[in-house]
matplotlib code that plots the C-alpha trace (Angstrom):
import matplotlib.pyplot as plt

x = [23.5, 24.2, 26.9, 23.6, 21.6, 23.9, 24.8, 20.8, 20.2, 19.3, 17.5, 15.1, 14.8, 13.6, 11.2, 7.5, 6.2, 4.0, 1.4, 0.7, -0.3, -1.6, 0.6, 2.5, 5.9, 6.7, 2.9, 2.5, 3.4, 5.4, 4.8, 6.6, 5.8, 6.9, 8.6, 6.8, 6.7, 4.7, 2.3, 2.2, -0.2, -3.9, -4.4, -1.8, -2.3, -5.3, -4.2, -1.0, -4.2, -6.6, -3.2, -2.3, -6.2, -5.6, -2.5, -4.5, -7.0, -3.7, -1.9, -1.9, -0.5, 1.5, 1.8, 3.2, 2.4, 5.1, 3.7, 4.3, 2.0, -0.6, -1.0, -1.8, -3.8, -6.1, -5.6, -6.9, -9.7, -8.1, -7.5, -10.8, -10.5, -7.2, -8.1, -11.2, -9.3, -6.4, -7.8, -5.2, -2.6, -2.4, -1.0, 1.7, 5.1, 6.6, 10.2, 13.4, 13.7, 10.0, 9.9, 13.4, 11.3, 8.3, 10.8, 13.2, 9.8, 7.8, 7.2, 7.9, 8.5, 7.3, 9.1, 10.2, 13.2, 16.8, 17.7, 15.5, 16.9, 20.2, 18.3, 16.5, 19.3, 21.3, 18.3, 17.3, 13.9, 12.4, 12.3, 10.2, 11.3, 8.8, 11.0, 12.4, 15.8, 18.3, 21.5, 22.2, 22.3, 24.2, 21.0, 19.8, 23.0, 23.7, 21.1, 17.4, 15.7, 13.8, 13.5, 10.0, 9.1, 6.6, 3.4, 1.1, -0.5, 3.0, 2.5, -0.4, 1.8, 4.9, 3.5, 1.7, 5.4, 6.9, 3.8, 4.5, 7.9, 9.3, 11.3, 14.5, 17.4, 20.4, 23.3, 25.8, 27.4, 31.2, 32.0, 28.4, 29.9, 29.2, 33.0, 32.8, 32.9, 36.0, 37.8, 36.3, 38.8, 41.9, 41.7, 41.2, 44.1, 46.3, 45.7, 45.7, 49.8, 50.5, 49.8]
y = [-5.0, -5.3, -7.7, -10.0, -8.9, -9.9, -12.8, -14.2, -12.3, -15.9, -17.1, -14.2, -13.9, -17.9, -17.0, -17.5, -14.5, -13.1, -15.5, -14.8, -11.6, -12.1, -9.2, -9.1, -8.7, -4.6, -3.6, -3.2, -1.1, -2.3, -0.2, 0.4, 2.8, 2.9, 6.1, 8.1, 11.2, 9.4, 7.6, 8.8, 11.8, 10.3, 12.7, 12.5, 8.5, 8.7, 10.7, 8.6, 5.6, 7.9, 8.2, 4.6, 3.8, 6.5, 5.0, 2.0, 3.1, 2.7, -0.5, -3.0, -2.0, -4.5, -3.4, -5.4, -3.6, -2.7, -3.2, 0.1, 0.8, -1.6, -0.5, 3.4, 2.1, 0.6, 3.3, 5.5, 3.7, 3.3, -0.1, -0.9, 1.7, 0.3, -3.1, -1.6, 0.7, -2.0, -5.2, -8.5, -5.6, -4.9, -8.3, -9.0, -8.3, -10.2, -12.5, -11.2, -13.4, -12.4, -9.2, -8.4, -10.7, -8.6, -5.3, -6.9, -7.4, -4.1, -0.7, 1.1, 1.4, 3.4, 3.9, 5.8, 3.5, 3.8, 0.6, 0.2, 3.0, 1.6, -2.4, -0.5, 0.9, -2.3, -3.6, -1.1, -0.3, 3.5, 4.4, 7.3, 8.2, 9.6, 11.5, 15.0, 13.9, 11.3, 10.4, 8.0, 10.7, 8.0, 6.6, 10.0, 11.2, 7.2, 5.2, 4.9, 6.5, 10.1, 12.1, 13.1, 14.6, 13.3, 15.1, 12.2, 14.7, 14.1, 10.3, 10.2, 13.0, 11.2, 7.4, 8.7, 10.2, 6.9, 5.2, 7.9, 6.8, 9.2, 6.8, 7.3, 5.6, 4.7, 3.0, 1.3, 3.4, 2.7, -0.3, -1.6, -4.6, -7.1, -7.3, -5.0, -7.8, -8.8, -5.3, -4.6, -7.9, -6.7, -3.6, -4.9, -7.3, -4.8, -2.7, -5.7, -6.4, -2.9, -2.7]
z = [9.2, 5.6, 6.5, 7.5, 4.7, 2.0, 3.7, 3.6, 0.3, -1.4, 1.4, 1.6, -1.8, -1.5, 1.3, 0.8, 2.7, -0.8, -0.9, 2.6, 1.5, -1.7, -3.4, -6.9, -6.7, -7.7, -7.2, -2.9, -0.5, 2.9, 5.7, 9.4, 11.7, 15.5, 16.5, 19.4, 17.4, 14.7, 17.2, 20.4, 19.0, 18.2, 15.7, 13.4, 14.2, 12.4, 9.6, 9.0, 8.8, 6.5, 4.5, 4.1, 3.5, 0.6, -0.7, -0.7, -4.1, -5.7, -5.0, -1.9, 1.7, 3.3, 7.3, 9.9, 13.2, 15.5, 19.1, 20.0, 17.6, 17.9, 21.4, 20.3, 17.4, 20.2, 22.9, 20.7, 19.3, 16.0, 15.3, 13.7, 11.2, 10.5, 9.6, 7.5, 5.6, 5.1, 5.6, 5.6, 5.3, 8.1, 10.3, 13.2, 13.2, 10.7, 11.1, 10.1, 6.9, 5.6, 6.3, 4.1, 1.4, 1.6, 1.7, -1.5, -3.6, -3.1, -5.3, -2.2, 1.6, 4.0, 7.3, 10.1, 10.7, 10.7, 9.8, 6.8, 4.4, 4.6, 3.9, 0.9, 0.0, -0.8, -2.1, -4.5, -3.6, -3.0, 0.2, 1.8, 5.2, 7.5, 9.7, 9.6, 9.1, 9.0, 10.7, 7.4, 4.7, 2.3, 1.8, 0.3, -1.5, -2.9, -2.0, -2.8, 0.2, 0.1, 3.5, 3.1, 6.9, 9.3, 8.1, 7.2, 4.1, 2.2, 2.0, -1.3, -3.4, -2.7, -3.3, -6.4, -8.1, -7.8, -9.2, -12.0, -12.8, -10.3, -7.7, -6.5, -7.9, -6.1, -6.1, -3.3, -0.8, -0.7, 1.5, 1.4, 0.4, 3.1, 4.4, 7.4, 10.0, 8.1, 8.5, 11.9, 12.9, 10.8, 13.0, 15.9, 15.3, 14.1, 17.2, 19.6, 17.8, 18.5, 22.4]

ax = plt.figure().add_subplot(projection="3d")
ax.plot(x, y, z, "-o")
ax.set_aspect("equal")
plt.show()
């Protein structure tokens, strides 16, 4: 994955995907949200929504919907509040190329994916993770990403420290380097010469 990322660093960073939003570089929030634990529960749904709405007062929301949850937002008669509270926010899913754009340019991202600490990460930007844990703790001890649980009341108070100057800093884990498709082969050459 960072193999790709680094390999299409200059083409995201060419990608027009802010003006679709109509966000400043450094001053919006990019939000994914898909895992059932975060979802699948109409109440803390709707809090994770009052949250973002919140987050909001201080600095745009950028929230491409996973389907997953689109289809919860609506099963639970959420959707409209949604949109109010977040307006042109809140859109489709977005393309791989724009969506590492939008993720390369914002204060912060909000996520309970795996694969987006590590993209943070290498790009630099705070990440809060909205899960209990992670199976990528680099990302924590190196990187740029903060485990902050899944209770949607920790989202303002965390948002609101980086805002303060508070954000995580990081740095590159150790072979981060976009070369691991390049050593995967050597060792699978090596090992193919010694059978």
């Amino acid at each position: 994955m960072i193999d790709a990322l680094l390999r299409h660093r200059e083409r995201v960073l060419q990608t027009p995907a802010l003006e679709r939003f109509d966000v400043t570089p450094g001053e919006y929030m990019l939000v994914t949200l898909h895992r059932p634990r975060n979802v699948d529960d109409a109440a803390k749904l709707a809090a994770f929504v009052e949250a973002l709405g919140r987050v909001r007062e201080h600095l745009p929301v950028v929230f491409p919907v996973h389907p997953r949850t689109r289809k919860r937002l609506k099963e639970f008669g959420l959707l409209e509040r949604a949109t109010e509270l977040l307006g042109a926010g809140l859109c489709e899913p977005l393309g791989y190329l724009e969506f590492l754009h939008l993720m390369a340019r914002a204060r912060v991202v909000l996520t309970d994916s795996g694969g987006i600490q590590e993209e943070t990460t290498i790009l630099g930007v705070p990440c809060l993770m909205l899960r209990p844990a992670t199976e990528r703790p680099v990302t924590v001890t190196v990187g740029t990403n903060r485990v902050i649980g899944s209770a949607p009341e920790r989202i303002v108070p965390k948002v609101e420290r980086i805002l303060a100057g508070d954000a995580p800093q990081g740095g590159t884990p150790e072979l981060w380097d976009g070369k691991a498709a390049r050593r995967v082969v050597e060792v699978l050459s090596k090992a193919q010469n010694l059978s």
